[in-house]
C-alpha positions as CSV (number, residue, x, y, z in Angstrom):
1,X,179.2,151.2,27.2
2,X,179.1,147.5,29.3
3,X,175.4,148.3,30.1
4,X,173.2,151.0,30.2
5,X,170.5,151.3,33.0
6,X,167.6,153.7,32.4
7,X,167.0,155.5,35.7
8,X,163.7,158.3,35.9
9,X,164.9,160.2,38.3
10,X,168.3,161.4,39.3
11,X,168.6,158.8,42.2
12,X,166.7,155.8,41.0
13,X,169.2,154.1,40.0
14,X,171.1,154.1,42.8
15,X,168.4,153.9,45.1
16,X,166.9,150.3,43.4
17,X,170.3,149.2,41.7
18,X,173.4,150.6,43.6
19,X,175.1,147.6,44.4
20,X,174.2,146.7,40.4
21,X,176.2,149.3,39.7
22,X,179.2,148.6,41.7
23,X,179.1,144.9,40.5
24,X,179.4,146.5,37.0
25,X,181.6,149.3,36.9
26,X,181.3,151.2,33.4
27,X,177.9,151.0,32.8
28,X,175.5,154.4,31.6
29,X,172.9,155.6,33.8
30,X,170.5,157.1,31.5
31,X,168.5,159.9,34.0
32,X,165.3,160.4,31.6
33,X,164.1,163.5,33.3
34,X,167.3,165.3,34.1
35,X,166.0,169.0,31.9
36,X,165.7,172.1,33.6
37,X,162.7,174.2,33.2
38,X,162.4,177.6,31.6
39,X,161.7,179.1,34.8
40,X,164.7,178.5,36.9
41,X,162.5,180.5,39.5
42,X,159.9,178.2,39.8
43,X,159.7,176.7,43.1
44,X,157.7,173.6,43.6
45,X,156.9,171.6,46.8
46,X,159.1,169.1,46.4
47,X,162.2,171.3,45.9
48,X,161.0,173.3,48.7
49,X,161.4,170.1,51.0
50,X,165.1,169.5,49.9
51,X,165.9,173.0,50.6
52,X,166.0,174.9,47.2
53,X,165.1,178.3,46.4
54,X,163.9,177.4,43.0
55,X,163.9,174.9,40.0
56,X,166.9,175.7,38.3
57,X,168.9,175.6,42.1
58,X,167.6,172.2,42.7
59,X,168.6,170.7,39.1
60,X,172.1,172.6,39.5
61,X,172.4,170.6,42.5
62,X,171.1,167.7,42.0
63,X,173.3,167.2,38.7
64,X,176.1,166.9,40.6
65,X,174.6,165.1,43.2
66,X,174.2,162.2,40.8
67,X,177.5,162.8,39.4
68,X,179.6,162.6,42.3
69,X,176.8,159.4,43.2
70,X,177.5,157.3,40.3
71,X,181.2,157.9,40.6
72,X,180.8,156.2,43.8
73,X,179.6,152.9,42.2
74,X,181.9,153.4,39.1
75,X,179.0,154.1,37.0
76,X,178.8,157.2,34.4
77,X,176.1,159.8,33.7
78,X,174.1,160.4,30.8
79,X,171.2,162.8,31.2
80,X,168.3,163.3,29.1
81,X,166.4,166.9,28.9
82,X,163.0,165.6,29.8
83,X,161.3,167.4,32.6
84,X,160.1,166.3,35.7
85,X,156.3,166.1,36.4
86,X,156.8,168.2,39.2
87,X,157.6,171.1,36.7
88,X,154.1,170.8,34.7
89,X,155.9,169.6,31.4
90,X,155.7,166.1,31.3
91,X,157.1,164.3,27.7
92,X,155.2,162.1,25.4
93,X,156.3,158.3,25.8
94,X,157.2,158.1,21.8
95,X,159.4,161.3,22.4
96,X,161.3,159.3,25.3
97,X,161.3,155.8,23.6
98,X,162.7,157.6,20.0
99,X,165.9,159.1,22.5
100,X,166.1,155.7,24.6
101,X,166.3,154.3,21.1
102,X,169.1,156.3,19.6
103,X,170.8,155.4,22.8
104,X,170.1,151.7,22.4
105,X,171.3,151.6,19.4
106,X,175.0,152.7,20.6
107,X,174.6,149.5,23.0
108,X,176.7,146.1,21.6
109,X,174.3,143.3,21.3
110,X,175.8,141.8,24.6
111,X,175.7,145.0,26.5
112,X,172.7,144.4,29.3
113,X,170.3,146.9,29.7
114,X,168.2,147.6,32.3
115,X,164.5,149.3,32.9
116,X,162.3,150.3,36.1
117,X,159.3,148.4,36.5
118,X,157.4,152.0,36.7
119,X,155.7,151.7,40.0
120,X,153.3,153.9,41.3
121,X,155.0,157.4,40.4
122,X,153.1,159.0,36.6
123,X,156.9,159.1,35.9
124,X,158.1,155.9,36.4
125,X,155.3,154.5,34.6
126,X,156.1,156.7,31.2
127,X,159.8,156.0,31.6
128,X,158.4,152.4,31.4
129,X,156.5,152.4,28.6
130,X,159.0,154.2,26.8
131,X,161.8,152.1,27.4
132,X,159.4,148.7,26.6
133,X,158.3,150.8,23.1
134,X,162.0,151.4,22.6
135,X,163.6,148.0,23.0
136,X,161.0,147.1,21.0
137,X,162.0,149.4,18.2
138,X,165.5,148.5,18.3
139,X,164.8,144.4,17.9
140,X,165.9,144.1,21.6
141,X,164.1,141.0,23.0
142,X,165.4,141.1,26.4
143,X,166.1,143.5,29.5
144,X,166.0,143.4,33.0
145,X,163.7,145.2,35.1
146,X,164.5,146.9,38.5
147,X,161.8,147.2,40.9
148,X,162.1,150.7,42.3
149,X,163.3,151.2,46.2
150,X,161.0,152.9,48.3
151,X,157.6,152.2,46.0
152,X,158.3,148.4,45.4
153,X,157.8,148.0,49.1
154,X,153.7,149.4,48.7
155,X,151.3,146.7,49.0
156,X,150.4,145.0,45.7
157,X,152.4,147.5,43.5
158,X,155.1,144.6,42.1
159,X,152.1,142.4,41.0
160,X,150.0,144.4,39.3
161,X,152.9,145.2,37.2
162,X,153.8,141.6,36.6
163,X,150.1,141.3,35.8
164,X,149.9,144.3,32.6
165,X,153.4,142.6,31.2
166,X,151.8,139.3,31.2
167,X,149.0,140.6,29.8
168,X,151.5,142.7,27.0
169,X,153.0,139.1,26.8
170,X,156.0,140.1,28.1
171,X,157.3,136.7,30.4
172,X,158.9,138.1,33.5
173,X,161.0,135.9,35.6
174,X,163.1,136.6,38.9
175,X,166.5,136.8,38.7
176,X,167.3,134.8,42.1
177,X,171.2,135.7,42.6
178,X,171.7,139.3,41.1
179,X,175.2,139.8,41.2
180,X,175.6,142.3,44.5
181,X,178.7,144.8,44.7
182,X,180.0,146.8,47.8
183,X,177.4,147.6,49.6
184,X,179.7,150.0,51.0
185,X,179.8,151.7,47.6
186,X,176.3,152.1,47.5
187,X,175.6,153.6,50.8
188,X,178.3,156.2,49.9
189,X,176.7,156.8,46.7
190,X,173.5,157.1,48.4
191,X,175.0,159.8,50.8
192,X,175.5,161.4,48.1
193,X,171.9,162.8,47.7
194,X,171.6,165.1,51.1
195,X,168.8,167.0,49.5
196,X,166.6,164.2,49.0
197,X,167.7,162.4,52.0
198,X,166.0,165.8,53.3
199,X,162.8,165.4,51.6
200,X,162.4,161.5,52.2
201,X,163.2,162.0,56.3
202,X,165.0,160.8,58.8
203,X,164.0,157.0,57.9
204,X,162.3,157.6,54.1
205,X,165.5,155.3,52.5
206,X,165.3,152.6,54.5
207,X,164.4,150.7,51.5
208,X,167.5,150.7,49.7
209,X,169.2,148.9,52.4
210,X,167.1,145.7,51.5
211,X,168.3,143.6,48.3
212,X,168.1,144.7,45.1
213,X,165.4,142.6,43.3
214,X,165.3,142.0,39.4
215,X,163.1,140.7,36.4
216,X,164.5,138.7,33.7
217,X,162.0,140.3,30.6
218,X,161.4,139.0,27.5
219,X,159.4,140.8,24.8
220,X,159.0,137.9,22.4
């Protein structure tokens, strides 16, 4: 692995970091809650907005959303069996941080990695705290931080989470010139998610057409 990015969702990644991606071609996207629930049947709101008939429809198809996604920014899958919120079945942080960790530990010393800030969605937030507990575990005094496309853009979200890692003692610094890649690339890897394009709206992802913006963390 070059790097390995820890994504919540099955678009994050390429929603907040897609030009990331292309700049780095090679790197894991680790999709935390990628699982299926035990009742493929189930049919929640959300999945009812992207035009599924149940839950294990939508994961089906979303799966291969993301695969044929990150194959447009020459980035590689690696999904995790965690469930979704939306499915009632929500893991523990340690269980998350414990599999982040294994991961991590596959990850040369050089490799960067990267980690949502967690804003505003309950599972961005335990994606976060996991990943923090997991570098942690793994001696890893350094990552950088994505802000999240679409919620980074609510009012006050960004700082407040600058404000708990301060208070963590975790420094956070911008990264001023990200490396950007083909923004091409990441528009076609965005086109690649018709079902949430579906749910979002007709202008829901006009978010990920502004810069990418990124944290330089360290733990200490």
């Amino acid at each position: 692995m070059r790097a390995l990015l820890v994504s919540p969702h099955l678009d994050d990644a390429v929603f907040g970091c897609g030009e990331w991606l292309a700049a780095h071609p090679g790197t894991c996207v680790v999709t935390v809650l990628a699982g299926t629930p035990p009742d493929a049947g189930r049919l929640t709101d959300w999945d009812r907005q992207c035009g599924f008939d149940g839950a294990g429809q939508a994961m089906a198809a979303r799966l291969a959303e993301d695969r044929e996604a990150l194959q447009a920014v020459g980035a590689h899958p690696s999904w995790l069996p965690f469930l979704d919120s939306q499915y009632e079945a929500s893991p523990r942080i340690d269980e998350v941080a414990q599999a982040l960790a294994g991961l991590l530990h596959e990850l040369p010393a050089e490799a960067p990695v990267l980690v949502p800030l967690g804003l505003f969605h309950s599972d961005h937030d335990l994606v976060h705290q996991a990943c923090l507990q997991a570098l942690r575990a793994v001696g890893r005094a350094e990552a950088l931080g994505y802000e999240e496309a679409l919620y980074r853009a609510m009012p006050g979200l960004v700082q407040a989470r600058l404000a708990t890692l301060q208070q963590a003692g975790i420094q956070a610094t911008p990264l001023l010139q990200p490396p950007a890649g083909e923004a091409a690339a990441k528009a076609r890897a965005i086109a690649a998610y018709p079902s949430q394009a579906r749910a979002f709206g007709p202008d829901g992802l006009a978010d990920t057409r502004h810069p990418e913006r990124f944290w330089r963390l360290q733990l200490g």
